[in-house]
C-alpha positions in Angstrom: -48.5 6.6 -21.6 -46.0 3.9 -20.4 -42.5 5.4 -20.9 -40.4 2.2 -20.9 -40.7 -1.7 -21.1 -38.7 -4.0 -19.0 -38.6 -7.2 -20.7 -38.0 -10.6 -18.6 -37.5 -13.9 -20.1 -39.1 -16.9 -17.7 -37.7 -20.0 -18.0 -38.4 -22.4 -15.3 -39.3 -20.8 -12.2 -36.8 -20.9 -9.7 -36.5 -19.7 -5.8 -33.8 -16.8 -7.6 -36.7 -15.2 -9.4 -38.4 -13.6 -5.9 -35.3 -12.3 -5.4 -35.1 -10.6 -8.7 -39.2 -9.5 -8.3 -38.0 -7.6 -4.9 -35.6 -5.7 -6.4 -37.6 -4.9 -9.8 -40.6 -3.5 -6.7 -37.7 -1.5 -5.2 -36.8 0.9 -8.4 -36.3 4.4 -8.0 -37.7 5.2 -11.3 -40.3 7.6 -11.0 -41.9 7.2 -14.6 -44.5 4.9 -15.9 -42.6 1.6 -16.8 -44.5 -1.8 -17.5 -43.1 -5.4 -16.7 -43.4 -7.9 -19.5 -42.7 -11.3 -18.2 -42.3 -13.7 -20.9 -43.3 -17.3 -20.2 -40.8 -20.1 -22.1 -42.2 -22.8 -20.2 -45.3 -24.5 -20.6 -47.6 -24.9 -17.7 -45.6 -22.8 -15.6 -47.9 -20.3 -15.9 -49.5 -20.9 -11.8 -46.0 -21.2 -10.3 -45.2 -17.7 -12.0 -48.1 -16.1 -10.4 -47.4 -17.2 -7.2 -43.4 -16.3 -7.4 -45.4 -12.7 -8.5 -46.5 -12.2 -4.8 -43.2 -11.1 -4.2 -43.5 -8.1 -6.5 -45.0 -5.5 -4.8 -44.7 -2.3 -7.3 -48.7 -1.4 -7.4 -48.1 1.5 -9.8 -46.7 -1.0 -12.5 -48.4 -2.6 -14.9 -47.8 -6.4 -15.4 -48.5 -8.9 -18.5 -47.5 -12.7 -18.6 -46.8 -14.1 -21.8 -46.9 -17.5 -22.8 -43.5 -17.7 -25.6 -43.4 -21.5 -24.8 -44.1 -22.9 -28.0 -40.1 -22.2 -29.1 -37.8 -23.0 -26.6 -35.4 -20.2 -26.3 -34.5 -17.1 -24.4 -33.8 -15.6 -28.1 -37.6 -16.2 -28.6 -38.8 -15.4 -25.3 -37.3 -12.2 -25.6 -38.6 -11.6 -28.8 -41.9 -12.8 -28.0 -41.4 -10.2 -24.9 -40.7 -6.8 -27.1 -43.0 -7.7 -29.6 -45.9 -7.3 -26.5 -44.4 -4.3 -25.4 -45.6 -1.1 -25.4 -43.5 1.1 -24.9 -40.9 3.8 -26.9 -37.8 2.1 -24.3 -37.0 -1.1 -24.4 -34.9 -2.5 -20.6 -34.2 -6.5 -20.7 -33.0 -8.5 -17.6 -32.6 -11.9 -16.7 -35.1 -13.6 -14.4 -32.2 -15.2 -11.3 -30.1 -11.8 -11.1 -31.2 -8.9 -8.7 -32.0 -5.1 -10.2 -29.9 -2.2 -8.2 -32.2 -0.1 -7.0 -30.8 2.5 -9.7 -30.6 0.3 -12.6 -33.6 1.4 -14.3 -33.9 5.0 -13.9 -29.9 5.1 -14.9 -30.9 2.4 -18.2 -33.7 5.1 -18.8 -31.6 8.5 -18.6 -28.7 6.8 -20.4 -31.4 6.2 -23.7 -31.6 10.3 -23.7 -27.9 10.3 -24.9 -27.5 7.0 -27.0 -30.1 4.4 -29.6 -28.7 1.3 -27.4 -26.9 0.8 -23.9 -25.5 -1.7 -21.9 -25.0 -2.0 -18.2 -22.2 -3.1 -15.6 -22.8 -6.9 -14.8 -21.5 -7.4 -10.7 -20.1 -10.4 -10.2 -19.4 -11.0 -6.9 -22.1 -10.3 -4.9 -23.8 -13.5 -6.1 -20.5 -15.3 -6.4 -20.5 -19.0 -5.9 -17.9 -19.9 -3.1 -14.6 -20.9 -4.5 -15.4 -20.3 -8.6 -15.3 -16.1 -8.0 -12.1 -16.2 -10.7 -13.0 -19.2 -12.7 -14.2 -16.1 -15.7 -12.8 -12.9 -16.9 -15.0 -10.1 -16.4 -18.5 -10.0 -18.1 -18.3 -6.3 -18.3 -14.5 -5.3 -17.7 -15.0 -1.4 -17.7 -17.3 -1.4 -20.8 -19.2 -3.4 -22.8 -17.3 -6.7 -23.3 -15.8 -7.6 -27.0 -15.5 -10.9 -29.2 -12.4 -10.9 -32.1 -12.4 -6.4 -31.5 -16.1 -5.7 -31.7 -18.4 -5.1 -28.8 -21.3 -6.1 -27.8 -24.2 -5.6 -25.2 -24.6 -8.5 -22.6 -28.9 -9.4 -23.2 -29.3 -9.7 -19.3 -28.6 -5.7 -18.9 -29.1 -3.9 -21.8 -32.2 -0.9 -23.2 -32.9 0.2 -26.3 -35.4 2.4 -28.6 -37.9 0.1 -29.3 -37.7 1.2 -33.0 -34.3 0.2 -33.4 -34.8 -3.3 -31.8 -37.6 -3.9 -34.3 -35.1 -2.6 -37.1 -32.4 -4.4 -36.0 -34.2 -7.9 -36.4 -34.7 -9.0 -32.5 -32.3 -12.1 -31.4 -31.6 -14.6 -33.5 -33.6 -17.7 -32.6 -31.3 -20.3 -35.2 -27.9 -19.4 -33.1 -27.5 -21.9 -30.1 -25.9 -19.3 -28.2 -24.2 -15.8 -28.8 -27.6 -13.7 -29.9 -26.3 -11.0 -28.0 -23.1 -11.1 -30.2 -25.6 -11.3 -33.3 -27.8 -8.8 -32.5 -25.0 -6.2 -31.4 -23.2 -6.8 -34.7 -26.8 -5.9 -36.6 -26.7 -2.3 -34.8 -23.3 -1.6 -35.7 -23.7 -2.6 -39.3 -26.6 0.3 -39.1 -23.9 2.5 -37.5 -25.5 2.9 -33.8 -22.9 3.2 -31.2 -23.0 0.6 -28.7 -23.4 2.9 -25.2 -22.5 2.1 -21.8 -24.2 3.3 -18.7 -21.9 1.9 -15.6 -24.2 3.3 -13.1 -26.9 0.7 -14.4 -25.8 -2.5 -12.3 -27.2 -5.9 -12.8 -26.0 -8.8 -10.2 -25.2 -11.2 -12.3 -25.3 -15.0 -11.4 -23.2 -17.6 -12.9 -23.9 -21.3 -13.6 -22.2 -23.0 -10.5 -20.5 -26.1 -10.6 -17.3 -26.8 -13.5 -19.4 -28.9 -15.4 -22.4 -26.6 -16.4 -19.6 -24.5 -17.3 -17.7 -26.1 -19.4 -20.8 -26.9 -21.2 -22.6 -23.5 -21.1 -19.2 -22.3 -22.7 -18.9 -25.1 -25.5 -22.3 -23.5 -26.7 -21.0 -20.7 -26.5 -18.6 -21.6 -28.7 -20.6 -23.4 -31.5 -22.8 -20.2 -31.4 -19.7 -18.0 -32.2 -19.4 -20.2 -35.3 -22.3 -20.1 -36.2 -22.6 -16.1 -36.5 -18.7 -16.1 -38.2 -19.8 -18.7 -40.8 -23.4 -16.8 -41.3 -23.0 -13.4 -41.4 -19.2 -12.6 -40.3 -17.7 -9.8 -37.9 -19.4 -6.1 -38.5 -16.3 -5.1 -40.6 -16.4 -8.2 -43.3 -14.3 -10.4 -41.9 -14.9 -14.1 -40.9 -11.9 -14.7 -38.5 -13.0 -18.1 -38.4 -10.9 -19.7 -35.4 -9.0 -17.0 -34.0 -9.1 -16.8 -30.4 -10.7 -14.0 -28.7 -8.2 -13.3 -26.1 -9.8 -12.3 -23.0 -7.4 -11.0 -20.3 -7.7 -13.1 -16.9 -5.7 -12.2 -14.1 -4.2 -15.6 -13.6 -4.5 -18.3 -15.4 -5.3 -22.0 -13.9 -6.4 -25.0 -14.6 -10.0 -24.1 -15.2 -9.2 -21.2 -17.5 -7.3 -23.6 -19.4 -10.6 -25.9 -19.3 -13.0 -22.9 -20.3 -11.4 -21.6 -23.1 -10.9 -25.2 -23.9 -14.5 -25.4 -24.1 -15.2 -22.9 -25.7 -12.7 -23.9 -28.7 -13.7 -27.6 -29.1 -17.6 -25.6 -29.4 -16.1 -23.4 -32.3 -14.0 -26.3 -34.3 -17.5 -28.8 -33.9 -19.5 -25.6 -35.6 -17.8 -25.0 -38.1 -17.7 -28.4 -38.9 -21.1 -28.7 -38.7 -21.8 -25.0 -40.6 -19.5 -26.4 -43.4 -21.9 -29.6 -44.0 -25.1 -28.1 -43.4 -24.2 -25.2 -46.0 -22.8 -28.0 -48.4 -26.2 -29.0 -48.1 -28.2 -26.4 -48.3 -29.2 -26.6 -44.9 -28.5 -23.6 -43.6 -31.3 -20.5 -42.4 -31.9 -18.7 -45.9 -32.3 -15.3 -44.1 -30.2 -14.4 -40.9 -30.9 -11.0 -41.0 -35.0 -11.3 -39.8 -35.6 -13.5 -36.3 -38.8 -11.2 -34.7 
């Protein structure tokens, strides 16, 4: 019996993910755990199997995927769980590195709580000269959007059964599935836990402009999830700014958040047509 899952979306397959198969070979778990890799691009299949080398955990049982035919982390992680077979569910993100720890602590911490996220590091994989460019991904806890948390997908566990009840991610958002998916346990009145002993090195996007972009999506997915289904208490809070602390503002905070609002005015411009027309997803509850 295999007594957790660890789910890892593939996009393309980059030098980052050897990394990231050394350290998943290096866990101190000492249970059975199984490591679903979940393909999103097609034909990459070879180029995967040879980045596999580097994983050198004999004892744990590995699957490949294919999830390519949508185009989506959302889906590739869907695609992932759905294979899974396991009671535990452990998700991570292909170009970050494991702690050693990370999945006997994600493990232990499913004992005391239905979901859990874990601390995201930011600075060991810090790009040179854009280490305070974002407030913390995890500052102390899970992070929050408008007063309601939610878990971070690239370090998270659950119960399998409550993933399954929950939905899975949301394939129609552009971004903010996490948010989504959070919001869907809370509504069903699981506590969002925290384990900060599970750590996750987290990567960022380098360079201003992949920022600025990967936070303008960020911000039309927000929209999208306000305008759809709301926060987990009814409201809609429509623009209101989410107010993340920094501990200085410059010039590209000012150009983040920026980002991020010029994402949330274009959706819900765009949410406001497409439900004028009927356009949008009749059911946002079901995305397995």
């Amino acid at each position: 019996m295999i007594d957790v899952s660890v789910v890892m979306p593939v996009g393309s397959v980059e030098p980052e993910l050897e990394a990231q198969f050394v350290a998943l070979s290096n866990q101190t778990f000492d249970g059975s755990w199984e490591l679903v890799l979940s393909l999103n691009t097609p034909g990459a299949r070879a180029d995967l199997e040879r980045a596999l080398q580097a994983f050198s955990a004999d004892a744990v049982d590995v699957s490949i995927i294919d999830s390519s035919a949508v185009r989506s982390a959302s889906h590739a992680r869907n695609a992932g769980a759905a294979a899974a077979k396991a009671e535990r569910l452990a998700f991570c993100d292909s170009d970050d590195i494991a702690d050693p720890k990370w999945l006997a602590v994600m493990f232990a911490a499913l004992d005391n709580h239905r979901v859990v996220g874990g601390f995201l590091e930011e600075e060991r994989l810090a790009v040179a000269g854009q280490e305070n460019w974002r407030p913390p991904a995890t500052p102390g806890g899970n992070p929050s959007f408008l007063g309601h948390d939610f878990l971070v997908s690239a370090n998270m566990a659950i119960w399998t059964e409550e993933f399954h009840a929950a939905g899975g991610f949301d394939e129609s958002l552009l971004r903010g599935e996490d948010i989504a998916f959070s919001w869907a346990l809370i509504r069903r009145h699981i506590e969002l836990g925290f384990a900060a002993d599970a750590i996750m090195h987290y990567r960022h996007r380098k360079g201003l402009w992949p920022m600025m972009k990967q936070h303008y999506l960020y911000g039309r997915g927000m929209s999208q999830i306000l305008a759809r289904i709301g926060t987990p208490d009814g409201g809609s809070a429509t623009l209101r700014p989410n107010g993340q602390r920094v501990e200085k503002m410059s010039s590209v905070h000012f150009l983040r958040r920026g980002s991020i609002a010029v994402g949330r005015v274009v959706g819900l411009v765009v949410e406001t047509v497409q439900s004028r027309r009927g356009a949008l997803p009749s059911d946002t509850t079901s995305h397995g």
